[in-house]
MARZA-979409 format. One record per residue (C-alpha): x, y, z; residue in one letter. Coordinates in Angstrom, 3 decimals, always signed. Each point is the difference from the previous one (the first is absolute). Layout:
N
        xx        yy        zz  residu
         X         Y         Z       A
...
This chain:
550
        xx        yy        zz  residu
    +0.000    +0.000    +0.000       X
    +2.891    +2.380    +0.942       X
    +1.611    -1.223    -3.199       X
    -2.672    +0.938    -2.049       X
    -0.302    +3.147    +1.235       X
    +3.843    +0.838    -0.186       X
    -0.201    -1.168    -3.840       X
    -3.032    +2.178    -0.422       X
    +2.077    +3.068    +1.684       X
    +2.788    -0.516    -2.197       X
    -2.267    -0.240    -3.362       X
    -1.449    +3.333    +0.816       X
    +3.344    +1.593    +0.560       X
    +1.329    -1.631    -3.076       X
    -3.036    +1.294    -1.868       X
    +0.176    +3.362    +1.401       X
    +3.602    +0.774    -1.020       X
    -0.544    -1.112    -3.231       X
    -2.552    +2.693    +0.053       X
    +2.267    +2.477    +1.343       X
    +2.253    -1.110    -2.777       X
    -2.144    -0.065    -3.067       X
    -1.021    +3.760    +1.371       X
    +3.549    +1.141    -0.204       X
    +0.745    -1.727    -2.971       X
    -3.430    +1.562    -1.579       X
    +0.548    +3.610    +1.615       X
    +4.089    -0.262    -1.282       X
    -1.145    -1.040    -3.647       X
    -2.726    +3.154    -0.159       X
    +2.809    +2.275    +0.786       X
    +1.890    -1.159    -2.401       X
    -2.639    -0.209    -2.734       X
    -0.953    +3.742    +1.619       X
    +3.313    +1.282    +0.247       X
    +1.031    -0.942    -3.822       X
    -3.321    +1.432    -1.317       X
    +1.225    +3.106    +1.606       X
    +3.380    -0.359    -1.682       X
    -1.635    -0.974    -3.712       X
    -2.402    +3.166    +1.009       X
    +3.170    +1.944    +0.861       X
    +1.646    -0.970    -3.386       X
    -2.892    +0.032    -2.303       X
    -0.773    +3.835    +1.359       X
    +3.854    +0.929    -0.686       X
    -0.048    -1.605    -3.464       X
    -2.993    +1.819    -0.859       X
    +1.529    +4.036    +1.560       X
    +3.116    -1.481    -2.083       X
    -1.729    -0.241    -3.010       X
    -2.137    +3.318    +0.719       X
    +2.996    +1.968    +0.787       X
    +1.548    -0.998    -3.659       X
    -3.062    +0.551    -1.333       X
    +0.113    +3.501    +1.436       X
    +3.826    +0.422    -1.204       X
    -1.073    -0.504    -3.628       X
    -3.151    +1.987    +0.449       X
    +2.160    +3.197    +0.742       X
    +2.545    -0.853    -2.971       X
    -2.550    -0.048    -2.200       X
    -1.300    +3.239    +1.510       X
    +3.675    +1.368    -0.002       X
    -0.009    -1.153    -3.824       X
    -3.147    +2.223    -1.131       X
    +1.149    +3.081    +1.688       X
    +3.458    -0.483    -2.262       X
    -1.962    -0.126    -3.374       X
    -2.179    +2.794    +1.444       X
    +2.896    +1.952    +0.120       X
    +3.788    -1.419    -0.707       X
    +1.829    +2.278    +1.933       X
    -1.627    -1.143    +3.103       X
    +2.695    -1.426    +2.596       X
    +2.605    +2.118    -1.630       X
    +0.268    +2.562    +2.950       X
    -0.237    -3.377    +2.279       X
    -2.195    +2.723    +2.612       X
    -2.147    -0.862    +2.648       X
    -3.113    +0.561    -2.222       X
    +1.521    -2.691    -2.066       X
    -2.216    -2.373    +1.770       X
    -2.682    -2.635    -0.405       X
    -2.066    -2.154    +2.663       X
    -2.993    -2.181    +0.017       X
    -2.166    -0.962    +2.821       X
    -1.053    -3.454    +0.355       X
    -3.688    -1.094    +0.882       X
    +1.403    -1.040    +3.638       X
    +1.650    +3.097    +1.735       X
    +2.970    -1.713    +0.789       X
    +0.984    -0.519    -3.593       X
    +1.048    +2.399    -2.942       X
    +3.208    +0.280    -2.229       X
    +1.867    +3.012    -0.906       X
    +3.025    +1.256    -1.893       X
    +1.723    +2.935    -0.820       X
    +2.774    +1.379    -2.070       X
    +1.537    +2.033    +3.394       X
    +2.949    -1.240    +1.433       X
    -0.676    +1.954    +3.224       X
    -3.438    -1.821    +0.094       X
    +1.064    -3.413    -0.507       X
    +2.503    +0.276    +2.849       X
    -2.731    +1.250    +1.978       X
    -2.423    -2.999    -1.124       X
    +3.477    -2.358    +0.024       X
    -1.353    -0.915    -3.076       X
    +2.115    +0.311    -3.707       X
    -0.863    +3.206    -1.940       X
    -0.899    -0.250    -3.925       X
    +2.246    +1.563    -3.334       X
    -1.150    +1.205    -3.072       X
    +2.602    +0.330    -2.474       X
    -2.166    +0.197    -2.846       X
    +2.452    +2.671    -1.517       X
    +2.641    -0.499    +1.361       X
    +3.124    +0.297    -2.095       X
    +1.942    -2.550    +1.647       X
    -0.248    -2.944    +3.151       X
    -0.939    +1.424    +3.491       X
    +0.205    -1.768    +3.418       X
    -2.894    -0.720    +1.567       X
    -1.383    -1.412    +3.178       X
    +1.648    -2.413    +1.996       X
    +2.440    +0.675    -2.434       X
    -1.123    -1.510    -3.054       X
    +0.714    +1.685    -3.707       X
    -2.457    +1.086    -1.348       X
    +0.477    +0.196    -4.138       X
    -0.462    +3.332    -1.931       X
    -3.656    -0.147    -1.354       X
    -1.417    -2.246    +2.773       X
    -2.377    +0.074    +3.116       X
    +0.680    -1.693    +2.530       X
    -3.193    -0.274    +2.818       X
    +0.136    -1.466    +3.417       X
    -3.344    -0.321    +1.374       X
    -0.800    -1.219    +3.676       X
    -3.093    -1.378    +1.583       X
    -1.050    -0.953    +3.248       X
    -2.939    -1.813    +2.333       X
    +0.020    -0.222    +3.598       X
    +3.468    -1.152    +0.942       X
    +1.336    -1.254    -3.702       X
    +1.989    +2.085    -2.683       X
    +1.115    -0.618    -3.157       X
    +2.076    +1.905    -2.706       X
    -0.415    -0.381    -3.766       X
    +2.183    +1.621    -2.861       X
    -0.620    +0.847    -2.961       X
    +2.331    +0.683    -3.379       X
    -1.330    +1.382    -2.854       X
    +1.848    +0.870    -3.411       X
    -1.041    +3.263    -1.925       X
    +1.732    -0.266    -3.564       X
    +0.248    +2.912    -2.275       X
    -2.239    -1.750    -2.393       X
    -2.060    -3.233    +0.725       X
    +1.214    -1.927    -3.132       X
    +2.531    -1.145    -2.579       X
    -2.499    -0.334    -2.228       X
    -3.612    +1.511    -0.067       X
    -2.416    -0.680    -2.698       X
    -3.964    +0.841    -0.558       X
    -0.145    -3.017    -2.613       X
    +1.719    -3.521    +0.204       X
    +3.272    -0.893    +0.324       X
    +2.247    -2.855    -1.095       X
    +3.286    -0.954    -0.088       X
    +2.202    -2.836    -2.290       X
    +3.475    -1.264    -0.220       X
    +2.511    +1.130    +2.899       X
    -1.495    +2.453    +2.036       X
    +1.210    +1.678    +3.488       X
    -2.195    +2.569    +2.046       X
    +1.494    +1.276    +3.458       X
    +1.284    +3.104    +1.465       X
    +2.849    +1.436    +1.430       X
    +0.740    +2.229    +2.279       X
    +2.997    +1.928    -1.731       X
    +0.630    +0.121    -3.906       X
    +3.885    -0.326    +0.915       X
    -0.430    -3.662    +1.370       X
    -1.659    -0.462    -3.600       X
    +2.716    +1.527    -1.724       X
    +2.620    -1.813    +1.524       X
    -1.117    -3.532    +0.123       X
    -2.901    +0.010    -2.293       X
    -3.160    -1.623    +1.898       X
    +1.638    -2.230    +2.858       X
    -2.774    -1.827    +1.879       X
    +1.059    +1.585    +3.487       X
    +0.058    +3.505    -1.391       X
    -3.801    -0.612    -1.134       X
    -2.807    +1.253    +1.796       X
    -3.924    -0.539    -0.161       X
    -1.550    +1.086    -3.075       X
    -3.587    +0.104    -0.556       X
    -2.366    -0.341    -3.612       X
    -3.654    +0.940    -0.331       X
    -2.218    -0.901    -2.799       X
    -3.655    +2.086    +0.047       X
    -1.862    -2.037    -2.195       X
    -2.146    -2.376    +1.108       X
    -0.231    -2.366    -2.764       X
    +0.991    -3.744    +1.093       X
    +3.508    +0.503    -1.564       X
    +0.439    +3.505    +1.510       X
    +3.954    -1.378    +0.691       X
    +1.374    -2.710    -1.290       X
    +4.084    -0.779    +1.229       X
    +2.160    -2.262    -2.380       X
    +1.913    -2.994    +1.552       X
    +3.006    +2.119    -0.030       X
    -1.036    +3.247    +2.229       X
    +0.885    +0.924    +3.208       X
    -1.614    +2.555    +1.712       X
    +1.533    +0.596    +3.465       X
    -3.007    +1.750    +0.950       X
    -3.926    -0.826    -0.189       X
    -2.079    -0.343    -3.210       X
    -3.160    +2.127    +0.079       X
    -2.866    -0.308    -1.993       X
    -3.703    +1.200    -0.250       X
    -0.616    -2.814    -1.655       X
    +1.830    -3.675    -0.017       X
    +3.229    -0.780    +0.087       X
    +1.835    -2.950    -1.906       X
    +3.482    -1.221    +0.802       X
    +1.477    -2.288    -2.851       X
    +2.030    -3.344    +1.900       X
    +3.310    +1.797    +0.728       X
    -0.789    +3.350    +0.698       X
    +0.603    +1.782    +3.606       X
    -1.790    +2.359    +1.863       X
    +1.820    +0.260    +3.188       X
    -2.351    +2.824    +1.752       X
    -4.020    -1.149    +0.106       X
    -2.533    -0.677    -2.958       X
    -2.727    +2.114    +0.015       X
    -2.552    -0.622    -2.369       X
    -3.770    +1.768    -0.563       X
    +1.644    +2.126    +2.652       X
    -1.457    +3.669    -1.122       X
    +1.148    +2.888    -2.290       X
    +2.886    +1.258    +1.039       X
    +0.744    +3.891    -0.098       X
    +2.093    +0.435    -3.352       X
    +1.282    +3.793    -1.206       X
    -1.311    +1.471    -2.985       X
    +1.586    +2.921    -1.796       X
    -1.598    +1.579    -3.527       X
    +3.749    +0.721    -2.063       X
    -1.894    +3.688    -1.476       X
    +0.144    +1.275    +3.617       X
    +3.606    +0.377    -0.712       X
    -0.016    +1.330    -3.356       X
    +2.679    +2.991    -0.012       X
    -1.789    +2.075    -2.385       X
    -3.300    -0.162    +1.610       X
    +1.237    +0.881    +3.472       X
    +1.776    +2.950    -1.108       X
    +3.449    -1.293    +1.233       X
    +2.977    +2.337    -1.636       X
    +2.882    -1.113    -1.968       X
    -1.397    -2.709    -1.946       X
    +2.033    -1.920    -2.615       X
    -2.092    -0.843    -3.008       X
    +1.170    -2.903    -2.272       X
    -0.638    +0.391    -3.447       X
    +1.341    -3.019    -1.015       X
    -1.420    -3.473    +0.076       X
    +3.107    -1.787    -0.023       X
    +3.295    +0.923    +2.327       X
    +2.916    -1.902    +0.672       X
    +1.758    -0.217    +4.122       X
    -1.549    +2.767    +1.432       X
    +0.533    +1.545    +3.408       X
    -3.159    +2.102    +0.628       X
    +0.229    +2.402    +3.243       X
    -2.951    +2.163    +1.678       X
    -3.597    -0.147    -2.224       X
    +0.214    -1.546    -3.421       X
    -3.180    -0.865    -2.269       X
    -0.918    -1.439    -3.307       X
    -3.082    +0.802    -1.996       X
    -0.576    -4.183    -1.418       X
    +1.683    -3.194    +0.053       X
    +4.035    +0.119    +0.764       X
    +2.896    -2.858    -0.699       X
    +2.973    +0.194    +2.152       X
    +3.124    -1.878    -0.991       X
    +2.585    -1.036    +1.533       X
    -1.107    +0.760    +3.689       X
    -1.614    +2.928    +1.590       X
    +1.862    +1.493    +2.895       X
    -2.149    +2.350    +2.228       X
    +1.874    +2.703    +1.931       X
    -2.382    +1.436    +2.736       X
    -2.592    +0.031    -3.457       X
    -3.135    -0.813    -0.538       X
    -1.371    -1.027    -3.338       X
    -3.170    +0.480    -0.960       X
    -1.720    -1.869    -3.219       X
    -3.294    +0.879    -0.810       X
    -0.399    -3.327    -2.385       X
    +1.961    -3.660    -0.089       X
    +4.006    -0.075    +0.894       X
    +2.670    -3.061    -0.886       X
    +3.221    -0.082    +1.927       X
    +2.228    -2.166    -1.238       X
    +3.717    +0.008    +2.146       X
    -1.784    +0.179    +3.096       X
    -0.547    +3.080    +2.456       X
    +2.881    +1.276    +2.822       X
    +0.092    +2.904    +2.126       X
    -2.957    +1.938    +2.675       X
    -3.017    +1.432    -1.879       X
    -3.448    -1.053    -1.381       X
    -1.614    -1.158    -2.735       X
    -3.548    +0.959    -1.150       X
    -1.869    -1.423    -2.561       X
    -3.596    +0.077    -1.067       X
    +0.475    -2.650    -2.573       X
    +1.560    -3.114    +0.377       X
    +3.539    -0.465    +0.845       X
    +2.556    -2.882    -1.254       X
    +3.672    +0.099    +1.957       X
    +2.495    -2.576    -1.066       X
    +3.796    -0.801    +0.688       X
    +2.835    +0.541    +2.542       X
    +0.458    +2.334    +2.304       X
    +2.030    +0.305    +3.647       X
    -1.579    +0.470    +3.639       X
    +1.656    +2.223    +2.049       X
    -0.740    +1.620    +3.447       X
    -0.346    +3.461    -2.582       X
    -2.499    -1.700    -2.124       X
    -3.479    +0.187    +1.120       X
    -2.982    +1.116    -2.669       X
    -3.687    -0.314    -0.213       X
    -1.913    -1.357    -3.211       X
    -3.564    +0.495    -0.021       X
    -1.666    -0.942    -3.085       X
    -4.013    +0.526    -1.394       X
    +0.378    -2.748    -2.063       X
    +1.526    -3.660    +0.181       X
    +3.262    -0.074    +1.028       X
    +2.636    -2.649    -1.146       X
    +3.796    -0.460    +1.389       X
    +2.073    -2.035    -1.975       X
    +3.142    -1.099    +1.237       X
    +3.396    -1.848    -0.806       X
    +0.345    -1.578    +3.207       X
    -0.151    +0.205    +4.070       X
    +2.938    +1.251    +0.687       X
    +0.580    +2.368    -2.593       X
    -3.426    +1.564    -1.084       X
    -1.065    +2.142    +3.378       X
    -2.289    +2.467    +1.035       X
    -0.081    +1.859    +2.688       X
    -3.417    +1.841    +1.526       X
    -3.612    -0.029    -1.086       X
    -1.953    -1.295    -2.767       X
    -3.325    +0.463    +0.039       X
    -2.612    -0.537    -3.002       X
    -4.011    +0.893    -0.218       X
    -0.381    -3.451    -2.154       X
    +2.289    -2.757    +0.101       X
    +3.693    -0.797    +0.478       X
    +2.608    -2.480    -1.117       X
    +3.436    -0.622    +1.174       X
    +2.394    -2.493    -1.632       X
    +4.050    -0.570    +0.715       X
    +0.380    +2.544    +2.777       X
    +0.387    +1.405    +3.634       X
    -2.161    +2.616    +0.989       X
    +1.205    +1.577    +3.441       X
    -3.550    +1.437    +0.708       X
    -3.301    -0.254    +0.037       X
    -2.228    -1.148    -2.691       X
    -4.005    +1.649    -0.196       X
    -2.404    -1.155    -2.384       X
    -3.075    +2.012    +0.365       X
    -2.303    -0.971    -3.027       X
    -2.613    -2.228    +0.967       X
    +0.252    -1.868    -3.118       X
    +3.563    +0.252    -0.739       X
    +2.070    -3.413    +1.055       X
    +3.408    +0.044    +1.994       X
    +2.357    -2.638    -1.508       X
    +3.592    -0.451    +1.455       X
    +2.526    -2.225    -1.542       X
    +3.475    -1.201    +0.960       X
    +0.793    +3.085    +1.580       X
    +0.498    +1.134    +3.740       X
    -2.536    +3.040    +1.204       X
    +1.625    +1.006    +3.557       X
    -1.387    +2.652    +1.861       X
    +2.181    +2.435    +2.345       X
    -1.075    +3.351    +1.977       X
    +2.208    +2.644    -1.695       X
    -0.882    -1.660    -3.796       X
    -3.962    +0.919    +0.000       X
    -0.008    +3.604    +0.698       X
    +1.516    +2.777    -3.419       X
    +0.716    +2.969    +1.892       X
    +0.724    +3.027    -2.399       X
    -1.714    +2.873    +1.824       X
    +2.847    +1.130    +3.030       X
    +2.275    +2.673    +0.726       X
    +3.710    +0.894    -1.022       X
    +1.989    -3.083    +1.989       X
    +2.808    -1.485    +0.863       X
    +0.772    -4.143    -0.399       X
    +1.771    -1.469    +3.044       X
    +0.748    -3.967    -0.497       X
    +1.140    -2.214    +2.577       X
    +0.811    -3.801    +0.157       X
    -3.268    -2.230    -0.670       X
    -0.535    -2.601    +3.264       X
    +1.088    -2.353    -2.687       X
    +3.352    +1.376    -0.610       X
    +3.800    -0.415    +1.255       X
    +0.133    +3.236    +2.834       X
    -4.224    +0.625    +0.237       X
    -0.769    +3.403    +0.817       X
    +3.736    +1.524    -1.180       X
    -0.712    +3.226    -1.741       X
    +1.017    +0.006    -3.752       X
    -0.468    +3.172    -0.935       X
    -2.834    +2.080    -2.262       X
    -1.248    -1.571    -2.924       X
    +1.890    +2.244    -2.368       X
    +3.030    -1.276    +1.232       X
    -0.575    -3.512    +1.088       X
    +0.867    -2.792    -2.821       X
    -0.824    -2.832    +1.780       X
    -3.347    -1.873    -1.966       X
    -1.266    -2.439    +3.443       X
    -1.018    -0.711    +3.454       X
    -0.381    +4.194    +0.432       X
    -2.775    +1.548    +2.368       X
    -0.912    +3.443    -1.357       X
    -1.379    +2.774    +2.563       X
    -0.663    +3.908    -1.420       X
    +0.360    +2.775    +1.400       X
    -1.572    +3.646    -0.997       X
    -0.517    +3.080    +1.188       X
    -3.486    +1.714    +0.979       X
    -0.670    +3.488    -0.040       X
    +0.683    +0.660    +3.149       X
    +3.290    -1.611    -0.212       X
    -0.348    -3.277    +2.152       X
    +1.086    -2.950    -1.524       X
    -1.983    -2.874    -1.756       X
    +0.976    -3.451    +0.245       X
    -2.197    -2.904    -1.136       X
    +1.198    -2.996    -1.169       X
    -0.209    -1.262    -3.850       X
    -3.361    -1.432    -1.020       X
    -2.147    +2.754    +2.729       X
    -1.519    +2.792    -0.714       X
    +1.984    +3.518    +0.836       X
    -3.489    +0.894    +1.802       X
    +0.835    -2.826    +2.742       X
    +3.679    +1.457    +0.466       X
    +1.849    +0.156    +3.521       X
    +0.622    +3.808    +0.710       X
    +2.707    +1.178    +1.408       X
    +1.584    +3.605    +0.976       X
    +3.392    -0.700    +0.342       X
    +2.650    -1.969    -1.726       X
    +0.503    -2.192    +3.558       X
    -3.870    -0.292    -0.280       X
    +0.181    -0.878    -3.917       X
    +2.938    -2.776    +1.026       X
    -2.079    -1.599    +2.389       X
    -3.022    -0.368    -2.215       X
    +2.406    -1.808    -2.736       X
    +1.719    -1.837    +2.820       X
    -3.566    -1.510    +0.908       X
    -0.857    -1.146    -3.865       X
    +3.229    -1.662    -0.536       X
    +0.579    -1.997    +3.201       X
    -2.942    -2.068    -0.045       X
    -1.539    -0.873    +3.760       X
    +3.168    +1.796    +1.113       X
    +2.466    -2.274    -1.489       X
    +3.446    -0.469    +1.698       X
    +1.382    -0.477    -2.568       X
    -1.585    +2.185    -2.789       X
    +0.391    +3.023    +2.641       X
    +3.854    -0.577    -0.111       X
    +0.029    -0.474    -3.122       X
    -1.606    +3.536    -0.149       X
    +1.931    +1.923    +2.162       X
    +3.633    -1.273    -1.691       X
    -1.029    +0.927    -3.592       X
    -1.951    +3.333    +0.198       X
    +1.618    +2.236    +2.680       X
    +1.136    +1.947    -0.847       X
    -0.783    +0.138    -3.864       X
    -4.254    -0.375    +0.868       X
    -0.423    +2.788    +2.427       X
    +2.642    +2.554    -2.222       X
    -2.022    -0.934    -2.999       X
    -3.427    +0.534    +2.194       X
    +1.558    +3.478    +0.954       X
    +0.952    +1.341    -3.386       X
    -3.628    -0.932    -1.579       X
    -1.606    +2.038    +2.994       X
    +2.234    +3.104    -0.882       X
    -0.428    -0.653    -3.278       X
    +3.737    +0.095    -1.179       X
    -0.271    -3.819    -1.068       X
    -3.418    -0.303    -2.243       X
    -2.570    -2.590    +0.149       X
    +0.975    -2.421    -2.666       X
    -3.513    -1.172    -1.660       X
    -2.641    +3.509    -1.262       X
    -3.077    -0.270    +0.904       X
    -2.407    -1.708    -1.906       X
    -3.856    +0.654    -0.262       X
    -1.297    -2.923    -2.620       X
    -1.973    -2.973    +1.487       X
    -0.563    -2.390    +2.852       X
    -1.241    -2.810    -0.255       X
    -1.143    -2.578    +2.814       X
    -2.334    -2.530    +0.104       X
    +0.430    -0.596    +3.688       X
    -2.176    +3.305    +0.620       X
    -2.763    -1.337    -1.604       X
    -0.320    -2.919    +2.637       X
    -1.301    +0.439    +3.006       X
    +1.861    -1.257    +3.382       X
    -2.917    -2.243    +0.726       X
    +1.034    -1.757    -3.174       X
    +3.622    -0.240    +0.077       X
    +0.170    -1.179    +3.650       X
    +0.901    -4.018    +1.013       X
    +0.125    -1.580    +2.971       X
    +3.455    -1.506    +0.688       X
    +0.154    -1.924    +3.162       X
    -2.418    +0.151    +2.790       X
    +1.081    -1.684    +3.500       X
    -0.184    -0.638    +3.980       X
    +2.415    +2.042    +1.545       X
């Protein structure tokens, strides 16, 4: 009877610590279970500010973006007002960013650059360079506790692309279409595959065989049409395809706006003849009807003006433009030097007949109101078809575009030529002299310099405008402002370079063109510009480059 009880006892003990137990056991599990549903919580509610505050970083580059193309210049002065923020839909979240140094170090955040125009690198934040005509945006969002920093790099070319045409566009045989970013490098190794840059093609029409690439093109850009897009087996595109992608904004220029005679320009040579043999045409120079030109046509700060069909046979050398309202045939050799640079804009069809890559070259603009071919040749340029009905056909030639080759300049005051060595060359940034008395044919970097009427000096480098000129009131000024378009991102190396060759030779030649006892060595010239670039708007020209966490 005792026994019983005693086992009784112990079964109820037994049964209540097992109890006890399982209680633990269940009460340890559920804060466990508890305590990592907190944790997922935590994480899945840090993920999600994460991915808000990025959100919120792109959301104010974007914003930063539109307030450049509202106005290009904004950022330059890199002032307080130079600001953008967003508010989130939670209070605790936003972005912001600004082109103020003094801001971002209060924010600790980076600060934005726009070096749209700039003539040369610049550092930016966190030290990182920031390449002439770019943007570089750092945008920063937040929510609650998280942060994150996104940057942005966009590329603002002179002009969009190598070649532009309203119609279709093909190309056969061997065919190369890239850009550089100096005609030197071109000069001195031909096209080299690291020397090449992204170069871009549009085709407007929106026909099914809008652009059609042989098998042996490479474009190191993308390949734009309106309409489709055919690559044969072999060809390359090494940007993006983009076909049924939209019109694209193309220039148009009518060739009678020019017309001498009907804009009342002064000193106007008339040709009487229909036939002349190697001329060299300077200033304004028009013919009443078709004109032949044999043996080559050199242009000497001219511009020639046919109001009917022209044929150039021996090719074309030398800065000027060409007008015609007809059609216009130009055929054999000619040389491409950093002093050639002309424009061709044509009416009517235009046809370029060459002997060869490397020996038939052209140098500048060709642009045509109906349609274009090219055959056996380089063009260093850019190519614009503008007839909607006219076809662009390219063949076994190279069409490479650089900055300083698209815009014919022949409207600036009296100057002065300073050259310096290219990036590309042996000493880069050694001064070499003026142009008058500088032999040398490659790697060269050309900056002017002129006078106002005030006095101060202008200096702009070759390929700008003299309206976009650094100013500067004293020689030391007018020294600096060359000293910061030949060394490049403040080059070692090129600044050495600098200071060994042109003191003091730079700043006695600087002093005896302000007192006038040494004159400027080029007259002043009042014919033509011509740039296609200021027909396209900045919305159009601008590309995203790289866009990343920081």
């Amino acid at each position: 009877m005792v026994g019983d009880v005693s086992k009784k006892s112990s079964r109820r003990g037994a049964t209540l610590g097992t109890i006890i137990l399982l209680t633990a056991v269940v009460a340890t599990l559920a804060f466990a279970v508890t305590s990592s549903s907190l944790t997922h919580l935590h994480l899945s509610q840090r993920s999600a500010n994460s991915e808000v505050a990025r959100n919120l970083a792109e959301s104010v580059i974007s914003l930063g973006l539109e307030k450049v193309l509202e106005s290009d210049d904004f950022g330059t002065v890199k002032s307080q007002a130079e600001t953008v923020t967003i508010q989130g839909f939670e209070k605790s979240s936003g972005g912001k960013l600004t082109f103020s140094p003094e801001t971002a170090t209060a924010w600790e955040a980076h600060y934005s650059t726009n070096n749209i125009d700039g003539d040369g690198a610049v550092s930016g934040s966190g030290g990182r360079l920031v390449p002439k005509n770019s943007l570089h945006l750092v945008g920063s969002g937040f929510s609650n506790d998280t942060q994150r920093t996104v940057e942005a790099f966009f590329h603002v070319p002179k002009f969009p692309f190598v070649v532009a045409t309203d119609g279709k566009f093909q190309t056969e045989g061997e065919m190369l279409i890239a850009s550089v970013e100096q005609v030197d490098e071109l000069l001195k190794n031909g096209p080299d595959d690291d020397d090449l840059r992204p170069g871009h093609i549009v085709a407007n029409s929106t026909e099914s065989d809008a652009l059609q690439l042989g098998s042996q093109t490479k474009v190191t850009g993308d390949a734009k049409s309106a309409g489709g897009v055919s690559l044969m087996t072999g060809a390359e595109v090494l940007g993006e395809v983009k076909p049924n992608a939209g019109l694209s904004k193309i220039p148009h220029y009518s060739v009678n706006d020019f017309d001498p005679q009907a804009t009342g320009k002064l000193g106007i040579q008339y040709l009487n003849s229909s036939v002349v043999n190697k001329p060299t045409y300077e200033g304004w120079v028009r013919r009443q009807g078709d004109l032949l030109v044999n043996n080559g046509l050199n242009l000497d700060s001219g511009v020639l003006f046919v109001d009917g069909d022209l044929v150039v046979t021996g090719g074309v050398q030398g800065t000027g433009a060409i007008l015609v309202t007809g059609d216009t045939y130009i055929s054999g050799r000619s040389s491409l030097s950093t002093d050639n640079v002309a424009a061709l804009v044509s009416e009517g069809d235009v046809e370029i007949q060459g002997s060869g890559k490397g020996s038939s070259l052209f140098r500048g603009l060709i642009y045509t109101n109906k349609g274009l071919r090219a055959e056996n040749v380089t063009v260093v340029g850019t190519l614009i078809v503008a007839g909607k009905e006219g076809e662009l056909t390219l063949k076994d030639s190279n069409v490479v575009y650089s900055p300083d080759s698209i815009r014919i300049d022949l409207q600036h005051s009296a100057r002065t030529a300073l050259h310096f060595v290219a990036p590309s060359g042996a000493n880069p940034g050694a001064y070499l002299g003026t142009r008058s008395n500088d032999k040398s044919h490659k790697n060269k970097k050309r900056i002017y310099v002129s006078l106002n009427e005030n006095g101060e000096f202008l200096i702009y480098p070759s390929g700008a405008d003299e309206s976009e000129a650094q100013v500067a009131a004293t020689v030391e000024e007018a020294i600096e402002a060359v000293r910061s378009l030949v060394a490049v991102g403040d080059d070692e190396k090129q600044l050495q370079a600098f200071e060994a060759s042109s003191n003091p030779r730079l700043n006695t030649l600087l002093e005896g063109l302000n007192d006038k006892t040494i004159p400027l060595e080029e007259p002043e010239v009042d014919l033509v510009t011509i740039d296609p670039s200021q027909l396209v708007g900045l919305a159009d020209k601008i590309r995203l480059v790289l866009m990343r966490d920081i």
